[in-house]
N, C-alpha and C positions, 0 to 999 in steps of 0.2 A: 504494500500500500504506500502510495507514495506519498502522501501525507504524514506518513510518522516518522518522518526523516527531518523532522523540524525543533519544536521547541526543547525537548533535551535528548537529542540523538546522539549515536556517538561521536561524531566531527563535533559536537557543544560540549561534550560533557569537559573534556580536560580544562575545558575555559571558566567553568560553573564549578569545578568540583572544590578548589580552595573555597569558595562563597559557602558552596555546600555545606563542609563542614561546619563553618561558622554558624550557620542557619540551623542543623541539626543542634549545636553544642546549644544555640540560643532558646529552640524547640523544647530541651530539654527542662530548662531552664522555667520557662512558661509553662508548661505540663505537670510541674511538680505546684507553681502557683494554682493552676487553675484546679489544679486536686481538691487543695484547701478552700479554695473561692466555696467550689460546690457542694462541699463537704457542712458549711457552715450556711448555706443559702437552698434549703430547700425553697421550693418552686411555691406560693401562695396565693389563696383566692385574691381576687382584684380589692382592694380594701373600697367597704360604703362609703358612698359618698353622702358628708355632711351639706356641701355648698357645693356650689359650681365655680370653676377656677375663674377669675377674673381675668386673669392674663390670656387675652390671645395666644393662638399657635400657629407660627408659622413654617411650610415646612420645604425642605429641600432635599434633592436626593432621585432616585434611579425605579425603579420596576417594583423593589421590596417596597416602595411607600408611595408610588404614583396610585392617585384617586380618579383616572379618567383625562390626566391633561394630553396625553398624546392622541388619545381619541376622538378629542374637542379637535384638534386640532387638524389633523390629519386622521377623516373617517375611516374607519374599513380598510382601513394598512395596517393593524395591529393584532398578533392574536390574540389578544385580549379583548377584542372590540366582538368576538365570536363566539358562541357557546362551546364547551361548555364553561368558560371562564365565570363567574361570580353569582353563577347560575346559583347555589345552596343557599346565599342569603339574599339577593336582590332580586331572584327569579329572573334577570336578564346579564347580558355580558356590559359592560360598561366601565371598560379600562383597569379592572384592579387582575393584578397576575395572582390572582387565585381562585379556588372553587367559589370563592364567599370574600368576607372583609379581609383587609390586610392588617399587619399587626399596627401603625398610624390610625386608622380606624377604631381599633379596641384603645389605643390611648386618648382618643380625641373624646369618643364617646364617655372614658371614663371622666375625664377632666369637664363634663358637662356640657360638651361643646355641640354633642352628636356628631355629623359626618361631613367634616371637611369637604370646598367646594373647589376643585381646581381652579387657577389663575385665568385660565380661559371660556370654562363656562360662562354663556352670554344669557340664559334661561333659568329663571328664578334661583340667581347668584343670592349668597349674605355672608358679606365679608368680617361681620362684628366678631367673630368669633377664631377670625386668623384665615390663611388660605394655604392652600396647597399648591408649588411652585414645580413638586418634584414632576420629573419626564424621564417614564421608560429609556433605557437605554443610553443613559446620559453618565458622561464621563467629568471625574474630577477635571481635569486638563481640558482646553479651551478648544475642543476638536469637536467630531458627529462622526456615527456612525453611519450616516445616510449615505444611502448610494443614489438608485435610478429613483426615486419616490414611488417606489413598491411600495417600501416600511416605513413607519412613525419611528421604529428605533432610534434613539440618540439626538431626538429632534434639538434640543435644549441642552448644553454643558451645566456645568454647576455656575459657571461665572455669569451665562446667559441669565438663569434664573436671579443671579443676585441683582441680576438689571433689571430686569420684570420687574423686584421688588423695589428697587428703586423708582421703578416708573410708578408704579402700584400707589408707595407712599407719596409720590407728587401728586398723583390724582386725588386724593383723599384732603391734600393738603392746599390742592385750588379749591376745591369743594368747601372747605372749612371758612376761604379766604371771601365766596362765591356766595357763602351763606347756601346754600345746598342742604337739602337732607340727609345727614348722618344715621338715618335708619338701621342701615344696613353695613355700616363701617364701622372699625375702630378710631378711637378717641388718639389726636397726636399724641397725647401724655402716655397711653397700651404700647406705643411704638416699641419705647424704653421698657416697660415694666415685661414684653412679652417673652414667651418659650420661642426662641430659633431651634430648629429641630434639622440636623443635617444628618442624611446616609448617603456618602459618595464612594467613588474610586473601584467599586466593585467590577465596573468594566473596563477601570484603566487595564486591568488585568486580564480579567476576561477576554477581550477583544484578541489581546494578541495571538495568544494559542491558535484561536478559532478562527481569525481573518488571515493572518501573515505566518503563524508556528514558529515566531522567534520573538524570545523574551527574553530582554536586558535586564532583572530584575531591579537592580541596581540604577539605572537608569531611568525608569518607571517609577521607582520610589521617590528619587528625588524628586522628577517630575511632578508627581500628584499633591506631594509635601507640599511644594513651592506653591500650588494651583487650591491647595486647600487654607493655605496663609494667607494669600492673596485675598478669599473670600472671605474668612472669618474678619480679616482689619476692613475689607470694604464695607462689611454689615456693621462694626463695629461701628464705624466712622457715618452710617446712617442711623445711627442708633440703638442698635442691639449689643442686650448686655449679657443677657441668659442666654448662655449658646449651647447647647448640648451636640456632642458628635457621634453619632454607633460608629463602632468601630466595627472590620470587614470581619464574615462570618465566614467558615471553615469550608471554604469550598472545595476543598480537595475532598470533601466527601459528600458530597451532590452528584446526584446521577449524570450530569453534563458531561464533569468533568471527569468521573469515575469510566466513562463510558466512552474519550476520548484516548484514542488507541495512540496518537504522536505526543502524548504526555507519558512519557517514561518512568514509573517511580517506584521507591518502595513502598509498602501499605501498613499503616500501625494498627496497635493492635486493637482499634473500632471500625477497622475496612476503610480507613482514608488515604487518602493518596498523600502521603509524606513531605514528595519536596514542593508541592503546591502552597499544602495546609505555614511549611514553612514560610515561604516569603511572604502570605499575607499575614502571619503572626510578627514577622517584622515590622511588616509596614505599622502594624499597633501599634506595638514599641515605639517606633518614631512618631507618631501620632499622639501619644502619652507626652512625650519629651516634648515635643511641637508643642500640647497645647500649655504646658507648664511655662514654656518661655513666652509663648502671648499670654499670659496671663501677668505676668513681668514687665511687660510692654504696655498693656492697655491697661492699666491698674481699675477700672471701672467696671471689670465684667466679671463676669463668673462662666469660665469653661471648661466642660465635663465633658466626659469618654463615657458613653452607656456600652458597658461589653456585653455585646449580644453576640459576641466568638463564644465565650461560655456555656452562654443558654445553649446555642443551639448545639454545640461540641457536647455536650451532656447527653443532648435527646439522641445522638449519634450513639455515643458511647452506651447511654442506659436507657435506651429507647423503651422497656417495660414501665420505667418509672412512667414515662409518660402516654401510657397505652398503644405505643406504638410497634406494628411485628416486625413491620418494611421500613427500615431508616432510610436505605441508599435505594431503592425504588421511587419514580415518579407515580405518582398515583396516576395522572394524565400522560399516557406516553405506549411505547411499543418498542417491540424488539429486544432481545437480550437480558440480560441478568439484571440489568437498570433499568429496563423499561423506557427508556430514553433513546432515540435517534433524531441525530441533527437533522437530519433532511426532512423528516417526517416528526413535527410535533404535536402538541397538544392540541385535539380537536380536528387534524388535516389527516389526509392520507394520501397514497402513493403506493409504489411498486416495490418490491425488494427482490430483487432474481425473479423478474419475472411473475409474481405471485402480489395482490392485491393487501395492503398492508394498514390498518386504521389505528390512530392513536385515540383512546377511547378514554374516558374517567372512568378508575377504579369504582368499586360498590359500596365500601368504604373508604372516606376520605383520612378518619379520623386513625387509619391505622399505619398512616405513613408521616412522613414529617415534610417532607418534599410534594408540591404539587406538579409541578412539570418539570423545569432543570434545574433551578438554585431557588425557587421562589416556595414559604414554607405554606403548608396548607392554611386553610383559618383554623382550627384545631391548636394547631402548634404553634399560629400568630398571638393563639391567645396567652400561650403559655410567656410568649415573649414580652408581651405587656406586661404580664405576673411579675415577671420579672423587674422590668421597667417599675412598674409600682411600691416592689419590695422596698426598692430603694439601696439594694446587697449590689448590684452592679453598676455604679455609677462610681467614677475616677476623678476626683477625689467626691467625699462625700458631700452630698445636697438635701435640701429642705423642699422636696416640691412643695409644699405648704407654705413656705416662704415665698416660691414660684409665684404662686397662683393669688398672694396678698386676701387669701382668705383662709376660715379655719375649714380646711381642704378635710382630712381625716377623723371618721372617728375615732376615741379610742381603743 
């Protein structure tokens, strides 16, 4: 196959293998953390809400947290725009890459907000409550993934979005100047007091294996670093002070990538692909450091790491805990030991040697963790909120109740 002669074939490997090392020694390293992380942080109901959060949400980020913006955008180019995607909770497809809500969704909802309306919705938009920026497919770095305008993928970069927001809050703020009705907006003063919510970078990575099968690791790091600095001082400097970041989730054990034959690896011992799950366990690391030194810089904010690597590295590793049988299976998907094929994904079909091939939804969704190739069922999104709400993964620790400038929790 002549595709697996790319991202760590043997003409790469001599080049990667000193990195290697390093990445394993550092792997290690983290794996003995994240033991104790989860060791002390069981999984918990979403806590009652006493009030509803004050502070807007606003959010930015890729496919795990887009509510419908590439759909708005570019109709019927997405698979997400086509059943069976969010069919379990909305009864129709309408942008979210899952059977049902996505894990944005169960936060928004908990924080009283209900359900975030993407930036580009034109039909019974209400912005009071924050919006949603994030775009399938969208790269930390100031790039797209778009080709012929088949696909919405990667319509939006992260930086794109912080322009949106930018434009967003001008319009809010001729409106105020304009005497306009703020019905349906947040207050300049929420600007400052709101939740930023960013999940990027996932396809700085991604993309390469799967479009070109050669990755610099190293080179990508820095890159997204720089491309993620870049936006948090830009937000800063429009006003955001609460910034929170997920950090990248363990896709070397996602059916995509599990099921990607020019990814060369060895496999630990939850079935993941090792030297993947390493460089994006780096890129943490530097993400951690990164946001400790803006924090140094912009003395006005407050920036946190939500580690959703843990969460969902757990549901991998102890998938019973979480009723799950099939970790590394697509529940939406076809073909092989993963259920996963590039060519042929969730909801489409095609040929395979000759023979008629359909990527179909499982019967259960709720026994997988994965719905089609990285993106988690709603089942498991909820677990990821859980998470989010315990308040056990967040870098360094936070008060969302100090967030939200209300008395958020009960006891």
């Amino acid at each position: 196959m002549q595709r697996a002669a790319g991202l760590f074939s043997e003409r790469r490997m001599p080049i990667f293998s000193a990195m290697l090392r390093n990445l394993i020694l550092f792997q290690f390293v983290f794996q003995l953390r994240w033991l104790v992380a989860v060791a002390a942080a069981a999984t918990t109901p979403l806590p009652s809400l006493n009030a509803s959060c004050q502070s807007p949400l606003f959010v930015f980020g890729a496919s795990i947290v887009d509510v419908g913006e590439n759909v708005v955008a570019m109709p019927f180019r997405s698979l997400a725009a086509f059943p069976p995607y969010a069919m379990d909770y909305f009864s129709r497809p309408n942008g979210r890459f899952s059977n049902g809500r996505n894990f944005i969704d169960f936060v928004s909802q908990q924080l009283g907000h209900g359900l975030l309306n993407p930036f580009l919705k034109s039909v019974g938009q209400n912005f009071i409550h924050g919006v949603n920026f994030a775009s399938a497919g969208s790269t930390a770095q100031d790039s797209s993934l778009l080709g012929d305008g088949s696909d919405s993928a990667g319509l939006f970069s992260l930086m794109v979005q912080v322009d949106q927001f930018r434009e967003f809050k001008t319009e809010v703020e001729d409106a105020i100047r304009n005497k306009d009705s703020l019905q349906d907006l947040p207050s300049i003063q929420q600007f400052s007091e709101a939740i930023y919510f960013i999940e990027t970078a996932h396809n700085d990575y991604l993309r390469v294996p799967f479009e070109t099968l050669k990755l610099d690791p190293l080179v990508t790091l820095s890159a997204t670093m720089s491309a993620i600095e870049k936006a948090i001082k830009d937000l800063y400097n429009l006003g955001a002070r609460n910034i929170i970041m997920m950090n990248l989730t363990p896709l070397g054990c996602a059916p995509s990538l599990l099921s990607n034959e020019a990814i060369q690896s060895e496999y630990d011992e939850c079935g993941c692909k090792l030297v993947f799950n390493n460089i994006l366990s780096l890129h943490n690391k530097h993400l951690e450091q990164l946001l400790e030194t803006l924090q140094t810089q912009l003395p006005l904010s407050n920036l946190v790491v939500f580690d959703a690597y843990s969460i969902m590295l757990d549901g991998y590793c102890n998938p019973s805990k979480y009723g799950i049988k099939y970790p590394h299976q697509a529940c939406c998907g076809a073909g092989g030991k993963y259920k996963y094929l590039q060519s042929i994904q969730c909801g489409r079909s095609g040929y395979v040697d000759g023979k008629l091939v359909e990527a179909k939804r499982c019967e259960d969704p709720s026994l997988h963790l994965i719905w089609d190739s990285i993106h988690p069922v709603e089942s498991f999104c909820h677990h990821i909120a859980d998470g989010f709400f315990s308040g056990r993964y967040f870098k360094p620790d936070i008060n969302l109740a100090d967030l939200c400038k209300s008395d958020y929790f009960t006891s």
